[in-house]
C-alpha positions as CSV (number, residue, x, y, z in Angstrom):
1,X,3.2,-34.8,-38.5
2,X,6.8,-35.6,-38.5
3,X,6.2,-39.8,-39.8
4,X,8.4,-40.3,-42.5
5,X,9.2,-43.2,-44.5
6,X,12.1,-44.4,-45.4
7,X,13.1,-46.7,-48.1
8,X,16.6,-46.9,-48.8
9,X,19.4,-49.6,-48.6
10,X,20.3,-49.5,-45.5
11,X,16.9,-48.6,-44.1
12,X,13.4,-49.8,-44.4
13,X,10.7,-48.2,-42.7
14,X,9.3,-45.1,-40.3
15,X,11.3,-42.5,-38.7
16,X,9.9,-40.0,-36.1
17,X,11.5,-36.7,-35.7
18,X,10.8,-33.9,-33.6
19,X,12.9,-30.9,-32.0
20,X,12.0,-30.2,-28.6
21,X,13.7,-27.3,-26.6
22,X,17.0,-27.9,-29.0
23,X,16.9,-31.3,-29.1
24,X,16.7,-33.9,-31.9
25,X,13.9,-36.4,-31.0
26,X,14.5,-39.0,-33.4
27,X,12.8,-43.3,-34.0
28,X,12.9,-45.9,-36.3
29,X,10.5,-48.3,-36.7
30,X,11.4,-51.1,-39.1
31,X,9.5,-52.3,-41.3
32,X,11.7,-55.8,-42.0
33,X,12.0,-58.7,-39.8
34,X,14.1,-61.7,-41.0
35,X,15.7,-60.0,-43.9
36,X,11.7,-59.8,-45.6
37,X,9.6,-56.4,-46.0
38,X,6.2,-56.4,-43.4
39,X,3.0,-56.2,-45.5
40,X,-0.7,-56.2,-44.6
41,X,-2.1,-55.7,-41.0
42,X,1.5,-56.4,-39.0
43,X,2.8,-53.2,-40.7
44,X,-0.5,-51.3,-40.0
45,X,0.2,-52.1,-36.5
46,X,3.8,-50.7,-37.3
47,X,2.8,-47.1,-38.8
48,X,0.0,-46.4,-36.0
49,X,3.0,-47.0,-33.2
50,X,4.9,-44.7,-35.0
51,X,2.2,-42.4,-35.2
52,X,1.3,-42.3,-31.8
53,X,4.9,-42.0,-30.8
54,X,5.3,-38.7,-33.2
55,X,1.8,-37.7,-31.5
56,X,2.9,-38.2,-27.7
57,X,6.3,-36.0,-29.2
58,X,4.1,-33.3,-30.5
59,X,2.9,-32.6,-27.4
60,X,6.0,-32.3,-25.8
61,X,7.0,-30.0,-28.3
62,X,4.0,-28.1,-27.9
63,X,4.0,-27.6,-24.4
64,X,7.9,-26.9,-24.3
65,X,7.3,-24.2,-27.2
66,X,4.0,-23.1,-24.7
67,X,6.5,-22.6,-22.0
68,X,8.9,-20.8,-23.9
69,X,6.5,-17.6,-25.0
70,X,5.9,-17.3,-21.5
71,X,9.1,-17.3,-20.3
72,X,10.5,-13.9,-19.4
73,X,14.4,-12.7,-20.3
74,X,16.0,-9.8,-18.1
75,X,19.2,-10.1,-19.0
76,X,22.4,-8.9,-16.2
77,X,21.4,-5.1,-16.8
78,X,18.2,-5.2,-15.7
79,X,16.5,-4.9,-19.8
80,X,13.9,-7.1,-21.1
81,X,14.2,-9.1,-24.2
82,X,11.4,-7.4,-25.8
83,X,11.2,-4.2,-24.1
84,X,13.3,-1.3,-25.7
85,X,13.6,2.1,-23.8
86,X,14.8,4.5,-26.5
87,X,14.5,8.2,-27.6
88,X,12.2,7.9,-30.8
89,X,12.1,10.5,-32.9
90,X,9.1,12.6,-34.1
91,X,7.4,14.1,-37.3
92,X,8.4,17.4,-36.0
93,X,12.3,16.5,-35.0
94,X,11.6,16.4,-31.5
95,X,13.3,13.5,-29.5
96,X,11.0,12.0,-27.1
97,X,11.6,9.2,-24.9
98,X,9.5,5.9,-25.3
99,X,9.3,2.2,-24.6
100,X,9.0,0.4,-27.7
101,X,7.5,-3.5,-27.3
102,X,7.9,-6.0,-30.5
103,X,7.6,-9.6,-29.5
104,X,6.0,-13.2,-30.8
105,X,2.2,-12.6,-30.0
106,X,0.9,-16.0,-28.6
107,X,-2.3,-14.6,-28.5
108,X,-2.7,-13.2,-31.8
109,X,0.1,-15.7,-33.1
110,X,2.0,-13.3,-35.6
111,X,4.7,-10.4,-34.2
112,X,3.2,-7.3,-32.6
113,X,4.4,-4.3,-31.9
114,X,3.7,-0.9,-30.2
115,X,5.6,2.2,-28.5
116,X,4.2,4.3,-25.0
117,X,5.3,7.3,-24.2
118,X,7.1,8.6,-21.0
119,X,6.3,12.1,-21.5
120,X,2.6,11.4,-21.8
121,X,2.6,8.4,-19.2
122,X,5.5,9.3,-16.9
123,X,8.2,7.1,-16.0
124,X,6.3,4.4,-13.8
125,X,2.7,4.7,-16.0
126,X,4.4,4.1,-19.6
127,X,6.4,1.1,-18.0
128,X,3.1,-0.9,-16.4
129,X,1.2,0.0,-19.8
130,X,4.6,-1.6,-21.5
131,X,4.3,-4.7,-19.2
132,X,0.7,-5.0,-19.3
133,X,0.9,-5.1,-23.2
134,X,3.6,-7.2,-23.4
135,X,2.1,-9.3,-20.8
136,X,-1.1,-10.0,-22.3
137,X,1.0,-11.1,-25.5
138,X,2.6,-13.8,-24.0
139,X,-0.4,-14.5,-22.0
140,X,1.5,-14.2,-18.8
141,X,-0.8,-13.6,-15.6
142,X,-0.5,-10.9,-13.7
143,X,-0.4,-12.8,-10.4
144,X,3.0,-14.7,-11.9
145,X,6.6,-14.4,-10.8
146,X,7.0,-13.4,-14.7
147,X,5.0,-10.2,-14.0
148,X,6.6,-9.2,-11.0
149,X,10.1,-10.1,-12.9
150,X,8.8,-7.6,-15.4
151,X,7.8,-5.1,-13.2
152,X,10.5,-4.8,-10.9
153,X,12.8,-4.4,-14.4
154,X,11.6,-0.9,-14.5
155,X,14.2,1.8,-15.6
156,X,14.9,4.0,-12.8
157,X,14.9,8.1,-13.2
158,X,19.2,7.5,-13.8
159,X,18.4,5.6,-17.0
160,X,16.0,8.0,-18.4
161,X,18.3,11.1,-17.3
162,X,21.1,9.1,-19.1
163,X,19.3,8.2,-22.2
164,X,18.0,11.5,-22.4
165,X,21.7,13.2,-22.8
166,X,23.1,10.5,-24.7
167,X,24.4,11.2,-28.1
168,X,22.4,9.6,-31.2
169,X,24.7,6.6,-32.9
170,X,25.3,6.8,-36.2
171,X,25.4,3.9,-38.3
């Protein structure tokens, strides 16, 4: 709950606040009239309208930040936000080539994070196991523009030819 009051010179009263995709949702509700503090059942009236304004705001907020998880970013490359395709590096030294997911879960509500393998899964396989993973994360259905957004995304054969000879950076 975002109710706050406020008891200051220049202010007397309840302020609702809320961010909601960026921006600064923000009430007052007085509680003076004529110069004089409310008291009793008048300012009862006075909190419970702010309270139901912050509630109606919460909502909003809720279903903007609902929206949000689902939302799917491929930026001008063709690479999801999300979705890493990278040479990982394993116990024995061998370089193997991998897509590596790490993203909010909404389902599980905490970050997750996992890696598939192209050499075991091939190109095409370890991508839809990527997608269905981070799919069901962000509960995005599989009959959604999202999921055929992600899908068509996919590295082609180029990519993995040129991540493959690429040089490790150092750092």
């Amino acid at each position: 709950m975002s109710v706050e009051l406020l008891d200051t010179p220049r202010f007397h009263g309840y302020r609702v606040r809320r961010q909601i995709n960026g921006k600064t949702y923000q009430e007052y509700f007085s509680l003076k009239e004529g110069g004089r503090r409310i008291r009793g059942a008048k300012r009862e009236r006075i909190r419970r309208k702010a309270e139901a304004r912050d509630s109606d705001l919460s909502g909003q907020q809720r279903n903007a930040r609902d929206k949000a998880a689902r939302e799917v970013h491929v930026d001008s490359k063709g690479r999801v936000r999300g979705i890493l395709f990278r040479m990982k590096t394993e116990k024995s030294g061998t370089k193997t080539p991998v897509f590596q997911i790490g993203i909010m879960s909404t389902l599980e509500n905490k970050i997750v994070n996992t890696t598939v393998s192209i050499h075991l899964h091939g190109l095409a396989g370890a991508w839809a196991k990527a997608v269905e993973f981070y799919a069901a994360h962000k509960k995005i259905s599989g009959k959604s523009k999202a999921y055929s957004d992600l899908l068509k995304a996919k590295p082609g054969n180029a990519d993995l030819q040129r991540l493959m000879r690429s040089r490790p950076r150092r750092g």
